[in-house]
PDB file of N, CA, C and O in Angstrom:
ATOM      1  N   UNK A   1      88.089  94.361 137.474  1.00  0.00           N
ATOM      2  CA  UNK A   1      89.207  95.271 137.373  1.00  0.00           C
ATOM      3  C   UNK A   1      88.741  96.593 136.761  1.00  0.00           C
ATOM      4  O   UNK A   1      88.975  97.705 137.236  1.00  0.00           O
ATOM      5  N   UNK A   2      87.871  96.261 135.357  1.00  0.00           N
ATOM      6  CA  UNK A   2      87.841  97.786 134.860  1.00  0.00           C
ATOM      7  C   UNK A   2      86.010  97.564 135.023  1.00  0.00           C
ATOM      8  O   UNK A   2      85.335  96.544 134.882  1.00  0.00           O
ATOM      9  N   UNK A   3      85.651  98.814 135.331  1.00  0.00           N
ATOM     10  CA  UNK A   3      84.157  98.397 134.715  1.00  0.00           C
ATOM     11  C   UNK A   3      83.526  98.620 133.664  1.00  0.00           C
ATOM     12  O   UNK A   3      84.303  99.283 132.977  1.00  0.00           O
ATOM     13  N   UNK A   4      82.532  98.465 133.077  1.00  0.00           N
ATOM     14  CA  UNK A   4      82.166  98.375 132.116  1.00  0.00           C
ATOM     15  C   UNK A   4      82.109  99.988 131.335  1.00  0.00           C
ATOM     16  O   UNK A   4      82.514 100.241 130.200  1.00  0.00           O
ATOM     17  N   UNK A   5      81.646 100.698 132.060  1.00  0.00           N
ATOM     18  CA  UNK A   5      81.836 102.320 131.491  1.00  0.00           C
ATOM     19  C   UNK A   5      82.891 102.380 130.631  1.00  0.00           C
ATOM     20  O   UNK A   5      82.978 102.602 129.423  1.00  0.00           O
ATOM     21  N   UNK A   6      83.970 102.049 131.817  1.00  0.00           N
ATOM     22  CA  UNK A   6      85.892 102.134 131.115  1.00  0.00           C
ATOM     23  C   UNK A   6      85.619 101.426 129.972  1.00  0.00           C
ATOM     24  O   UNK A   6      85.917 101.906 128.878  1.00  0.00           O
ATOM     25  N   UNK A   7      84.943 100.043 130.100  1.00  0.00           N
ATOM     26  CA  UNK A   7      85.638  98.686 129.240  1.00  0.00           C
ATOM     27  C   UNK A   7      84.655  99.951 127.665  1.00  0.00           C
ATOM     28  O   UNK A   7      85.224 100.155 126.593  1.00  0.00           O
ATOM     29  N   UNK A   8      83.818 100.303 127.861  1.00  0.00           N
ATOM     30  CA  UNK A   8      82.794 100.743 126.890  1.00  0.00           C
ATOM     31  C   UNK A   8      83.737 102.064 125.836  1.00  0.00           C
ATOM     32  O   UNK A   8      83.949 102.081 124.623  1.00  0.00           O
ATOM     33  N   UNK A   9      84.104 102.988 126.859  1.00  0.00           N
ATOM     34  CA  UNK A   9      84.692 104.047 126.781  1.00  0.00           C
ATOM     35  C   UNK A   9      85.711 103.664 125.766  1.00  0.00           C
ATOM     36  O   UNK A   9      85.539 104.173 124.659  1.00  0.00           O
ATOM     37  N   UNK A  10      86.840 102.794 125.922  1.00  0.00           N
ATOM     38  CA  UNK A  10      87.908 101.821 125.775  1.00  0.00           C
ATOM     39  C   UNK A  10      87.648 101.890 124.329  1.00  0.00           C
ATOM     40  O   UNK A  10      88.154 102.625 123.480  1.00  0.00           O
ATOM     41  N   UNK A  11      86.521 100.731 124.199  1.00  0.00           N
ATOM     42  CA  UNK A  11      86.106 100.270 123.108  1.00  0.00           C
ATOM     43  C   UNK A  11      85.761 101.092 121.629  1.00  0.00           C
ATOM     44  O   UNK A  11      86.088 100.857 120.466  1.00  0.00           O
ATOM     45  N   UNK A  12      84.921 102.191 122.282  1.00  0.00           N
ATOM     46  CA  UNK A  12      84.459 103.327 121.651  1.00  0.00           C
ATOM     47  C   UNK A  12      85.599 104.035 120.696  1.00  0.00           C
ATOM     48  O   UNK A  12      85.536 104.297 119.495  1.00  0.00           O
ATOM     49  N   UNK A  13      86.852 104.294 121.806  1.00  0.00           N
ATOM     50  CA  UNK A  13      87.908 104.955 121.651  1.00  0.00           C
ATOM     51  C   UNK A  13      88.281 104.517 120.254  1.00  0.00           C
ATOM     52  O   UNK A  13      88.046 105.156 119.228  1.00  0.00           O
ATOM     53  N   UNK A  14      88.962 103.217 120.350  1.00  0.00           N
ATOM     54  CA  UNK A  14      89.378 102.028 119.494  1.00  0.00           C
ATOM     55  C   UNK A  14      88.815 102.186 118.356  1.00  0.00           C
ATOM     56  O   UNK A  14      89.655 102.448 117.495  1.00  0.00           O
ATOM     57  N   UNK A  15      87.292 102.123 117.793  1.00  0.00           N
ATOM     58  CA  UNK A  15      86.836 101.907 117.087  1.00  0.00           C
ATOM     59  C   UNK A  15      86.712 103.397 115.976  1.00  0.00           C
ATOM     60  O   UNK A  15      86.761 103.437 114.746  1.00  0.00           O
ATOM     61  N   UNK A  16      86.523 104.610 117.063  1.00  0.00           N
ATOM     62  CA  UNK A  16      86.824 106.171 116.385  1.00  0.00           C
ATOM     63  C   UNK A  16      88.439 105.789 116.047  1.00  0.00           C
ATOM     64  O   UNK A  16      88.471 105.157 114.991  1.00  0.00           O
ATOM     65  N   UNK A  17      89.558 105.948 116.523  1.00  0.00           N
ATOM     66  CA  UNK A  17      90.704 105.398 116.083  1.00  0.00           C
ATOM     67  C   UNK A  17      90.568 104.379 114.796  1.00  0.00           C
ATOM     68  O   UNK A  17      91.028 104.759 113.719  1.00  0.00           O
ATOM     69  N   UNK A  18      90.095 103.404 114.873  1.00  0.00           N
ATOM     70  CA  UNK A  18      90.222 102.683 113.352  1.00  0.00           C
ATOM     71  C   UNK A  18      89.383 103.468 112.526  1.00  0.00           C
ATOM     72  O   UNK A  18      89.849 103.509 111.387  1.00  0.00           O
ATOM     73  N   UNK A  19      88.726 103.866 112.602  1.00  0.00           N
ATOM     74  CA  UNK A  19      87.741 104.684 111.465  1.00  0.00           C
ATOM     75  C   UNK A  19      88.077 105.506 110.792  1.00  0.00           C
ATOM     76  O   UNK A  19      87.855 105.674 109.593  1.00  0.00           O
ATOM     77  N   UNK A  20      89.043 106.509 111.994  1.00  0.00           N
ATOM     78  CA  UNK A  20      89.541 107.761 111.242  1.00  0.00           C
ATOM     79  C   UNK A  20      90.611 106.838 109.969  1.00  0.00           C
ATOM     80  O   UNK A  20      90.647 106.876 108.739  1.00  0.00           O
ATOM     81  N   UNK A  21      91.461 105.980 111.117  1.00  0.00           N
ATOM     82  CA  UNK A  21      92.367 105.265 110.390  1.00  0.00           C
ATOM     83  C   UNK A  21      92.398 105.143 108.642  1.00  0.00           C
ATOM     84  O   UNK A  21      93.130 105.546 107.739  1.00  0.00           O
ATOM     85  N   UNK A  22      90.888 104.173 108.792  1.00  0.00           N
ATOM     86  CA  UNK A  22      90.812 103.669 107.612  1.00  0.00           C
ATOM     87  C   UNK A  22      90.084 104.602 106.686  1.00  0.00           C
ATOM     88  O   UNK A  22      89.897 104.286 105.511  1.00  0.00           O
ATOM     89  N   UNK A  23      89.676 105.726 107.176  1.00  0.00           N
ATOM     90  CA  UNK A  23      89.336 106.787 106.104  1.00  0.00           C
ATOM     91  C   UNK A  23      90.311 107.307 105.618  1.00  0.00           C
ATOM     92  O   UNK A  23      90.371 107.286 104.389  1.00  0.00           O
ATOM     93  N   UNK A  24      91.234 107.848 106.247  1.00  0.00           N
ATOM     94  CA  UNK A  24      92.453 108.313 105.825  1.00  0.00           C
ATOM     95  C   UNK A  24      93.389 107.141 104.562  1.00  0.00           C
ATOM     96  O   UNK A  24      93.839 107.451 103.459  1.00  0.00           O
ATOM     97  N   UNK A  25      93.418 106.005 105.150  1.00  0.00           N
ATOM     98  CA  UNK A  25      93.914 105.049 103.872  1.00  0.00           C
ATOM     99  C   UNK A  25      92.834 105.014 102.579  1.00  0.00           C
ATOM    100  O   UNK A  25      93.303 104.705 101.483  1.00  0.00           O
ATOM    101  N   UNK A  26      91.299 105.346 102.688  1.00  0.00           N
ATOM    102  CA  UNK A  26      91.084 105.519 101.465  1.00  0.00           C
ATOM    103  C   UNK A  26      91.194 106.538 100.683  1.00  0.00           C
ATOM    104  O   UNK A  26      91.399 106.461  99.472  1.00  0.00           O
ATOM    105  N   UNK A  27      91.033 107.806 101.481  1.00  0.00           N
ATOM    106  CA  UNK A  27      91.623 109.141 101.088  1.00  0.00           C
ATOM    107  C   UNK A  27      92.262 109.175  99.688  1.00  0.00           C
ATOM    108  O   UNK A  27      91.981 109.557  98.552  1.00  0.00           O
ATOM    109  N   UNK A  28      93.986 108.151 100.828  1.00  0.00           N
ATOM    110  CA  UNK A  28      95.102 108.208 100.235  1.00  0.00           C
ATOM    111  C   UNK A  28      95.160 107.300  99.122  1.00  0.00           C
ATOM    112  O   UNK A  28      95.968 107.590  98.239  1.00  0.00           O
ATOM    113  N   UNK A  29      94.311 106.024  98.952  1.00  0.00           N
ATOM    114  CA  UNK A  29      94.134 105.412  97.977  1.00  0.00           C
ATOM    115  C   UNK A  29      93.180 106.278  96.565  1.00  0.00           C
ATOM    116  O   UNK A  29      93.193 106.206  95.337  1.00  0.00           O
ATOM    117  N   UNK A  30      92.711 106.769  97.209  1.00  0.00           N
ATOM    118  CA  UNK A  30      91.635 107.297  95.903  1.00  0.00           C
ATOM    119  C   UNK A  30      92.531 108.700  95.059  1.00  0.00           C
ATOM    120  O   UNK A  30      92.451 108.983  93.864  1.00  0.00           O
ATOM    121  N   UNK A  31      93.365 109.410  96.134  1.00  0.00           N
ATOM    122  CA  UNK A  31      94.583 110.085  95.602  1.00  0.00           C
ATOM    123  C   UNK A  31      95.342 109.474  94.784  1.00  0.00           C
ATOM    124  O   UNK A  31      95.431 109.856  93.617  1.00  0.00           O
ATOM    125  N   UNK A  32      96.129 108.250  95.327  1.00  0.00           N
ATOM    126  CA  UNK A  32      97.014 107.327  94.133  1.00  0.00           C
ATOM    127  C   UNK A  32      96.628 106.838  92.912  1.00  0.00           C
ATOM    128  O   UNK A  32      97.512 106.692  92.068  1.00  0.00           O
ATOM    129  N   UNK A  33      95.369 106.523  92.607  1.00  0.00           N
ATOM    130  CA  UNK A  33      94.574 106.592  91.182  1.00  0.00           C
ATOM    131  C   UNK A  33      93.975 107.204  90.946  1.00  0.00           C
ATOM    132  O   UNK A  33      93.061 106.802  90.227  1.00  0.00           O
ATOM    133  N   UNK A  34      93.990 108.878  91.407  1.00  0.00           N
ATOM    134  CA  UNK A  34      93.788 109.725  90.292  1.00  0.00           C
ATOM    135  C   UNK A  34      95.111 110.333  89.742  1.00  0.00           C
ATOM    136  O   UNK A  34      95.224 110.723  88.580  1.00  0.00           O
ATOM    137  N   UNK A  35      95.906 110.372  90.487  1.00  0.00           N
ATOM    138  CA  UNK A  35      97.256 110.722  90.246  1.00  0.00           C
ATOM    139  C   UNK A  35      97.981 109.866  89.095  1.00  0.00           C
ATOM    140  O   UNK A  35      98.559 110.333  88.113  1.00  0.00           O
ATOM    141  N   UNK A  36      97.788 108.215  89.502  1.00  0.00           N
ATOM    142  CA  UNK A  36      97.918 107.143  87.899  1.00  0.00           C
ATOM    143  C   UNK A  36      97.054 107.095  86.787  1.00  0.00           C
ATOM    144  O   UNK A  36      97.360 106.639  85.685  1.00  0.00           O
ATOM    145  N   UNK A  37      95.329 107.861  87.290  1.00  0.00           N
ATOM    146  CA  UNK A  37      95.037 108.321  85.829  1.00  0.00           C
ATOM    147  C   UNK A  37      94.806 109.040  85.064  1.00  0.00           C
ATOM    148  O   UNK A  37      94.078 109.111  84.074  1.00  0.00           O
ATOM    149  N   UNK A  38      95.789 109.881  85.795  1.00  0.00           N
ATOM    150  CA  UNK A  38      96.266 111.347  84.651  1.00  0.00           C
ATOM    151  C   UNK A  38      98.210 111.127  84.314  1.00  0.00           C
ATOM    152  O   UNK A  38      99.008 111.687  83.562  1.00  0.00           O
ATOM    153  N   UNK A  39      98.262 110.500  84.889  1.00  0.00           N
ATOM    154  CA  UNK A  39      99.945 110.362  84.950  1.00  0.00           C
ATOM    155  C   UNK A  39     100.226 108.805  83.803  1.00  0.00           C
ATOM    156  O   UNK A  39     101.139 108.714  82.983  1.00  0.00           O
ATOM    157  N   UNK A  40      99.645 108.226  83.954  1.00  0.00           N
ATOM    158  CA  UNK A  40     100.007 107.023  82.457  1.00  0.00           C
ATOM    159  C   UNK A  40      99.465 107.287  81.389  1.00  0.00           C
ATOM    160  O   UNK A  40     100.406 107.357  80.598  1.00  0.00           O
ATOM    161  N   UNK A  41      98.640 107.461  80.906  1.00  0.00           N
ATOM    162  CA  UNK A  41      98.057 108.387  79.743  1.00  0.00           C
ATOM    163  C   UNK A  41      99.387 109.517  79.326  1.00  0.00           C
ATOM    164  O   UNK A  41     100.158 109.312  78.388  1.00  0.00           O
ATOM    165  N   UNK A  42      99.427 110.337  79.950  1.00  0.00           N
ATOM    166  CA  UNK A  42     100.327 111.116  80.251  1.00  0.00           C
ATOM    167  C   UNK A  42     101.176 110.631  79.708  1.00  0.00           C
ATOM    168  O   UNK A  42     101.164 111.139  78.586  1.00  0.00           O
ATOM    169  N   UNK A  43     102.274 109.652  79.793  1.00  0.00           N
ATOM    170  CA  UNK A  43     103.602 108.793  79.586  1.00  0.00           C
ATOM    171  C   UNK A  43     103.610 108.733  78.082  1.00  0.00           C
ATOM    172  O   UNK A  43     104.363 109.252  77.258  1.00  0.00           O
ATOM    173  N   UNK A  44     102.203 107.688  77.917  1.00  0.00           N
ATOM    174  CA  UNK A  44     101.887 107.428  76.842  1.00  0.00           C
ATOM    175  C   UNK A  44     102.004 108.415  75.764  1.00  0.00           C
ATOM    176  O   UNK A  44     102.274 107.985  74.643  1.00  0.00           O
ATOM    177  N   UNK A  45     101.835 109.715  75.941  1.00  0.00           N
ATOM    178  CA  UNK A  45     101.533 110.576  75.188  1.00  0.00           C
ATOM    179  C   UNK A  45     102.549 111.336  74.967  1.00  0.00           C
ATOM    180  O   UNK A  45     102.648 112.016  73.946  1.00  0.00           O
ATOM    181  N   UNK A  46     103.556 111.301  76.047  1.00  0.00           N
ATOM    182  CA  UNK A  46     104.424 111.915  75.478  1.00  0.00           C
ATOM    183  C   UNK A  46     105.868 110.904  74.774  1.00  0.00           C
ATOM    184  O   UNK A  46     106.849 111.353  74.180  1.00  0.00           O
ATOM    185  N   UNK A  47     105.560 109.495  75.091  1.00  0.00           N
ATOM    186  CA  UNK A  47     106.101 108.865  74.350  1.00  0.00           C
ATOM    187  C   UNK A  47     105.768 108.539  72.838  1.00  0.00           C
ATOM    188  O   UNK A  47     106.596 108.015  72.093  1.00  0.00           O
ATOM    189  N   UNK A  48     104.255 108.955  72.369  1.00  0.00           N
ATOM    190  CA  UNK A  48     104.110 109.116  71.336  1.00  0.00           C
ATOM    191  C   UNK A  48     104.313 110.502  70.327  1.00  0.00           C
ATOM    192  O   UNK A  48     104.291 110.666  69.108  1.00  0.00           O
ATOM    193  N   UNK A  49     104.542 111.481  71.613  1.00  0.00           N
ATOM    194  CA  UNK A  49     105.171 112.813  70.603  1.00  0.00           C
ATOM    195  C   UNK A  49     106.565 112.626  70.698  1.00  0.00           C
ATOM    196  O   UNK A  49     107.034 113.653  70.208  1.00  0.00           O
ATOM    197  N   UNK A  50     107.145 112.169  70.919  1.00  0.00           N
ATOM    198  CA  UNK A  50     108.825 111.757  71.248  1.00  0.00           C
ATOM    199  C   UNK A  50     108.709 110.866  69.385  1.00  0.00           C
ATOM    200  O   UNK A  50     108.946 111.374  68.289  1.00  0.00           O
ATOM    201  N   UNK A  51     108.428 109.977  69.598  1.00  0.00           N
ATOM    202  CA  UNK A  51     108.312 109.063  67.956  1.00  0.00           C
ATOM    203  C   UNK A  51     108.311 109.475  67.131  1.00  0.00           C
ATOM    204  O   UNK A  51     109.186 109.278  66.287  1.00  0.00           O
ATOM    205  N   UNK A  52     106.884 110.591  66.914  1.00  0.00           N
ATOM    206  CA  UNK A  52     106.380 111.648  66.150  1.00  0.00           C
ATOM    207  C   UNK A  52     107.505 112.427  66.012  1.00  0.00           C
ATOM    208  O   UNK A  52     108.153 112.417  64.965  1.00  0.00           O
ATOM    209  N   UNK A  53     107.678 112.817  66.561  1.00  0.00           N
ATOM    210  CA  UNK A  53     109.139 114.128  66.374  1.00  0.00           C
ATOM    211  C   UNK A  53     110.428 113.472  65.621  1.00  0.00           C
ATOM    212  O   UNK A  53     111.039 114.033  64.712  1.00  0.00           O
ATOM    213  N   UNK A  54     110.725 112.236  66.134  1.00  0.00           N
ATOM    214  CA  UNK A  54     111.612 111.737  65.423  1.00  0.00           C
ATOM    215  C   UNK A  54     112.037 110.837  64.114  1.00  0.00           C
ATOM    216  O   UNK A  54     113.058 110.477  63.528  1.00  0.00           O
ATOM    217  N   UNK A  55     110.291 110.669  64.006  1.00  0.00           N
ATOM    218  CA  UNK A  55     109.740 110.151  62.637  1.00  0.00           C
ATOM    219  C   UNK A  55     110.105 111.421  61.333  1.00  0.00           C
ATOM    220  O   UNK A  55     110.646 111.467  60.228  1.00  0.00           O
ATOM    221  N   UNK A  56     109.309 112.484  62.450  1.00  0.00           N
ATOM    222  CA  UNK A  56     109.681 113.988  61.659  1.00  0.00           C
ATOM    223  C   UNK A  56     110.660 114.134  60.917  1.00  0.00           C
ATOM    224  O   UNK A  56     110.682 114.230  59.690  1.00  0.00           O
ATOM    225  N   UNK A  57     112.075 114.165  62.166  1.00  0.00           N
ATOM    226  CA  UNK A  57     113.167 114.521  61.267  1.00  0.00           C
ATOM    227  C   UNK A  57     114.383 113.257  60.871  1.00  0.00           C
ATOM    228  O   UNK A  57     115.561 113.469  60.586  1.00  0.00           O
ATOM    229  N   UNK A  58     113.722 111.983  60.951  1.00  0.00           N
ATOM    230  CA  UNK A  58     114.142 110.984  60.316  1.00  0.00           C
ATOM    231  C   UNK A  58     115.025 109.712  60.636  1.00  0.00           C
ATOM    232  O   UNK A  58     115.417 108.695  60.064  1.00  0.00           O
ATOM    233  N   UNK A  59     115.140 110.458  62.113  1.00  0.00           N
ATOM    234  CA  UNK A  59     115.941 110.019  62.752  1.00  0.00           C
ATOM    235  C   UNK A  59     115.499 108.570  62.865  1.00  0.00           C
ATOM    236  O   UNK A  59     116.286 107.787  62.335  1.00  0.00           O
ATOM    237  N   UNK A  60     114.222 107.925  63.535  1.00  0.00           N
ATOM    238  CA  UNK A  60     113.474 106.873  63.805  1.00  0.00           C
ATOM    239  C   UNK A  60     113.882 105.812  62.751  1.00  0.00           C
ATOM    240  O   UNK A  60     114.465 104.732  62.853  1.00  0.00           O
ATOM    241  N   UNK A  61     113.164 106.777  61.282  1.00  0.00           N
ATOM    242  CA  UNK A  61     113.471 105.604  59.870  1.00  0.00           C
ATOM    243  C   UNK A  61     114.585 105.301  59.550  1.00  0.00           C
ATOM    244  O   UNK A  61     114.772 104.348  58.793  1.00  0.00           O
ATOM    245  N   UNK A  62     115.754 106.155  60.125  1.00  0.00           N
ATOM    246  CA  UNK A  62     117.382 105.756  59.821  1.00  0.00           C
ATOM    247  C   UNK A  62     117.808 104.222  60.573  1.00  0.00           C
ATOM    248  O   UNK A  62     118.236 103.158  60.126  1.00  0.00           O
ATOM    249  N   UNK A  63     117.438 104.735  61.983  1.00  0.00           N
ATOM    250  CA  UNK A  63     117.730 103.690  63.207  1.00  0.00           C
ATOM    251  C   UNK A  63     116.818 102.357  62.686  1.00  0.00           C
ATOM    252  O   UNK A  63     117.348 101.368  63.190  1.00  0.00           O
ATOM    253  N   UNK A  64     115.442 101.884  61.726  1.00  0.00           N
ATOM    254  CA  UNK A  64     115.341 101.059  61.732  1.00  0.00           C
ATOM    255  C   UNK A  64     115.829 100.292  60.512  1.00  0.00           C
ATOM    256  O   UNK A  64     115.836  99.063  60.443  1.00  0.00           O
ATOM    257  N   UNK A  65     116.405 101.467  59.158  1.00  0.00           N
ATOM    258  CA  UNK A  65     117.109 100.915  58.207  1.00  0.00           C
ATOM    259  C   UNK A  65     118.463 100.284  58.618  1.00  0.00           C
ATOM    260  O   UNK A  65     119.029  99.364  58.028  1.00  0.00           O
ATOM    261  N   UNK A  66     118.892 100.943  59.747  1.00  0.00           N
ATOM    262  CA  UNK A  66     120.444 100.410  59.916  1.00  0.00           C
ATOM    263  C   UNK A  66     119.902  99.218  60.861  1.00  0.00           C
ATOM    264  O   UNK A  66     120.680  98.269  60.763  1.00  0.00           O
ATOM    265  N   UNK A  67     119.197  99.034  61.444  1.00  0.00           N
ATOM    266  CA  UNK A  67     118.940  97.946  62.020  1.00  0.00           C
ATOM    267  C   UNK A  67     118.445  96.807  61.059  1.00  0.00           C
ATOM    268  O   UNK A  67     119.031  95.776  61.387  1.00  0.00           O
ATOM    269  N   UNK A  68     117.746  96.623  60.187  1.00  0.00           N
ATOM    270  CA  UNK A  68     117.688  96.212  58.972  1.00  0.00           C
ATOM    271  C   UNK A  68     118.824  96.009  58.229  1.00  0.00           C
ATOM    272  O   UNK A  68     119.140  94.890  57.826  1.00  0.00           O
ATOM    273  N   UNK A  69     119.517  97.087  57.998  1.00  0.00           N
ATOM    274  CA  UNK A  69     120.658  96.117  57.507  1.00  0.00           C
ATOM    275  C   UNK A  69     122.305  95.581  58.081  1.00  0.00           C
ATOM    276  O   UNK A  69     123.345  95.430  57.439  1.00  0.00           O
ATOM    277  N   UNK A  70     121.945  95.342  59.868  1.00  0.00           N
ATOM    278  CA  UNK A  70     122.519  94.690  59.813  1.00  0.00           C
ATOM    279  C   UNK A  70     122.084  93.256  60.133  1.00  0.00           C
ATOM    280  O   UNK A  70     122.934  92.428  60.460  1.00  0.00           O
ATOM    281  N   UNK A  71     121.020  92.995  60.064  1.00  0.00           N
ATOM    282  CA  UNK A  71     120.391  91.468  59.767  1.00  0.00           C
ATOM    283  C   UNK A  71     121.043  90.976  58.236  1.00  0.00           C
ATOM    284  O   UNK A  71     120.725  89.876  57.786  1.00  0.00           O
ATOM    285  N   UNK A  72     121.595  91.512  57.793  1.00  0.00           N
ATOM    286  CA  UNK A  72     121.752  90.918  56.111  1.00  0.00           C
ATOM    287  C   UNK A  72     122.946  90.008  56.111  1.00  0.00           C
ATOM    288  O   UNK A  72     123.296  89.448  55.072  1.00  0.00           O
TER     289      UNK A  72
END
């Protein structure tokens, strides 16, 4: 039915097609963790100036005295 040129050609095609394919998914993978490792650090950090700030003005040590006393 096809001959081998085609069947070759075919094949060739297929295989440039998955390649590009799967370069492109690592691309996009190697994008998604650099993006998570500047972006959780990140979180982290500003959840620790969030604390900091509220340690500051007292707010933090109030919320765990009243939590403290209502265990009593």
């Amino acid at each position: 039915m096809f001959s081998f040129i085609t069947k070759l050609w075919l094949f060739l095609l297929l295989i440039a097609i998955l390649a590009i394919a799967l370069s492109i998914s690592i691309i996009v993978l190697i994008w998604v963790g650099v993006v998570l490792l500047f972006t959780i650090p990140y979180v982290f950090y500003l959840k620790w100036k969030a604390k900091k700030q509220l340690e500051e003005n007292s707010i933090y040590e109030a919320k765990i005295i009243k939590v403290e006393n209502l265990d009593d």
